[in-house]
C-alpha positions in Angstrom: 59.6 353.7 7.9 58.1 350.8 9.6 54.7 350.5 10.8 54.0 349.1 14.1 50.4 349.2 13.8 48.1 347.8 11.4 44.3 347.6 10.8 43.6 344.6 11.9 45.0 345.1 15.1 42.1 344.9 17.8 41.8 347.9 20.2 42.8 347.7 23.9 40.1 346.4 26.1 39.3 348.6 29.6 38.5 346.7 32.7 34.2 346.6 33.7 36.5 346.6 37.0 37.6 350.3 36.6 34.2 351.5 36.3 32.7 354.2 38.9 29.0 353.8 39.5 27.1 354.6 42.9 24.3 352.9 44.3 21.2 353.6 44.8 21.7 355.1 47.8 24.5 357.4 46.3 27.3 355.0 48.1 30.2 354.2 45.4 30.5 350.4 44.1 33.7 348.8 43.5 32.5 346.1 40.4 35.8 344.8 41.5 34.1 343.2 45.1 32.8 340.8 42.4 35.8 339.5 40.6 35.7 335.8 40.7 31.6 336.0 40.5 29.2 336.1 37.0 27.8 339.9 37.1 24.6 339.9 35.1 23.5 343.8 35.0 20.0 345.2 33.7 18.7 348.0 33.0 15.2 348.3 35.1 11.9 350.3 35.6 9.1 350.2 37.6 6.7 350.6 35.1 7.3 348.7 32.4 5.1 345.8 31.0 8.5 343.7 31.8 8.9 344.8 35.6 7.2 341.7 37.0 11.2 340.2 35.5 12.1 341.6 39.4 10.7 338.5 40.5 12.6 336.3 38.9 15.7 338.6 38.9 15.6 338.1 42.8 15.0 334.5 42.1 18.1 334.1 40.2 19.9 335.9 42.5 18.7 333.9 45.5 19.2 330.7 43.5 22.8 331.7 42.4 24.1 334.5 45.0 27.3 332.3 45.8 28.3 332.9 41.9 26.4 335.6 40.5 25.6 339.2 41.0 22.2 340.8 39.8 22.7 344.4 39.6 19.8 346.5 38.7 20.5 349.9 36.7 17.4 352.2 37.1 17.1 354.1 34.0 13.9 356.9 32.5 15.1 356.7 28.9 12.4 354.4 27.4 8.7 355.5 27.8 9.3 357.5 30.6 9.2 354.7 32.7 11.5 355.0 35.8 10.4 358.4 37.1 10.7 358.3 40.5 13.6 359.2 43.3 16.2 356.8 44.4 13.7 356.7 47.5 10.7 355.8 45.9 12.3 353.5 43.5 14.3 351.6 46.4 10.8 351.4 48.5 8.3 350.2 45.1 11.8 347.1 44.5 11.5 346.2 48.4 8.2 346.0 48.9 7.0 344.7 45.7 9.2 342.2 44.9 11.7 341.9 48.0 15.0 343.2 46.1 18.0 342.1 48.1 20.4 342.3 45.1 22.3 345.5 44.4 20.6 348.7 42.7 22.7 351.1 41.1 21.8 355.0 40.9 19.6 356.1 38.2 21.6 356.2 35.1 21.3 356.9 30.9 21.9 353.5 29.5 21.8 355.5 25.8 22.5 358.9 24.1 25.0 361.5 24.8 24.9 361.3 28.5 25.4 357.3 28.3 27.1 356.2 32.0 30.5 354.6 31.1 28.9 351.1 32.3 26.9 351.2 29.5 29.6 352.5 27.0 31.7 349.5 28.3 28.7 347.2 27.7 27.7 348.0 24.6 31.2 349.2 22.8 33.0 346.2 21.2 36.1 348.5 21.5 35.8 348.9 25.4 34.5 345.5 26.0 36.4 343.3 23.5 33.6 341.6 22.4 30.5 343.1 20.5 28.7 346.2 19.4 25.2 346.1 21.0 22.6 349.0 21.2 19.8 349.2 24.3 16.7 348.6 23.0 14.2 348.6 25.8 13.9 348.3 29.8 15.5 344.9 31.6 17.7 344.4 28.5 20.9 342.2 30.3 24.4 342.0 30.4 25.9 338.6 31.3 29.9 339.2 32.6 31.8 336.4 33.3 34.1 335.7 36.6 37.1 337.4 34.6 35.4 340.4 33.8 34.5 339.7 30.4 31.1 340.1 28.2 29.5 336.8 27.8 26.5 338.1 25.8 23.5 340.1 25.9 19.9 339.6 26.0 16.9 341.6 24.5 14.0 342.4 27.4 11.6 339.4 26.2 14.6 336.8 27.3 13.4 336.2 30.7 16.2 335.9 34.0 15.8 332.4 34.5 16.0 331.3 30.3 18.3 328.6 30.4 20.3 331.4 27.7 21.4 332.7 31.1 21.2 329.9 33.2 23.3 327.6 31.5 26.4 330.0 32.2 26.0 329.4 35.9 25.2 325.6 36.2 
């Protein structure tokens, strides 16, 4: 009998287009509005010794908007550090740092109850490209304008390193 498959076959890469996430204010967000646009997504928390990054996430977003997407992913899994409600969180981005660029709900970037953003982001399988594991709050994801992982970033990499930059100059 012939086998079609064989082990160094690659798995079947799903679309970070297909993915359902809400915003903050519980509103659904089609990833697919930003086909054709760099989509650099972070996990964030209001306080973390890395949340002054907001001001220079909103910078890069400003700088950039006609080609990238910030999108902020509030998440409570490291240090207990994003425990507030989608109000409070919304109100501390705004007034602190003036956030204009999209916030997702509060999500699990890790663990059993990981959002399938995350699993996408950090599942070579799903993904296409590596195997990555969340280490901390405003670790980011750099997708490109097709929809594909261009790399990740550990927190201390700061939004406007020129390992981000350089992929929208």
């Amino acid at each position: 009998m012939l086998n079609l498959f064989n082990k160094t076959q690659t798995p079947s890469t799903t679309s970070i287009y297909d993915i359902k996430i809400n915003s903050l204010e519980g509103k659904p967000i089609d990833l697919a509005d930003y086909k054709n646009k760099m989509i650099l997504i972070v996990n964030v928390a209001s306080e973390c010794g890395f949340t002054g990054q907001y001001k220079d996430l909103q910078k890069l977003y400003d700088t950039y908007q006609d080609k990238l997407m910030v999108i902020g992913v509030p998440c409570n899994q490291f240090g207990g550090q994003e425990s507030g409600t989608a109000n409070e969180i919304q109100n501390f981005c705004q007034k602190n740092y003036g956030v204009t660029f999209l916030m997702t709900e509060k999500i699990e970037v890790k663990g059993n109850n990981q959002h399938p953003l995350y699993q996408w982001l950090t599942s070579k399988d799903l993904n296409g490209k590596s195997n990555s594991t969340v280490k901390w709050n405003f670790q980011k994801y750099l997708i490109n304008t097709e929809g594909q992982l261009v790399d990740y970033y550990f927190s201390i990499t700061k939004p406007l390193s020129n390992k981000i930059t350089k992929h929208l100059k």
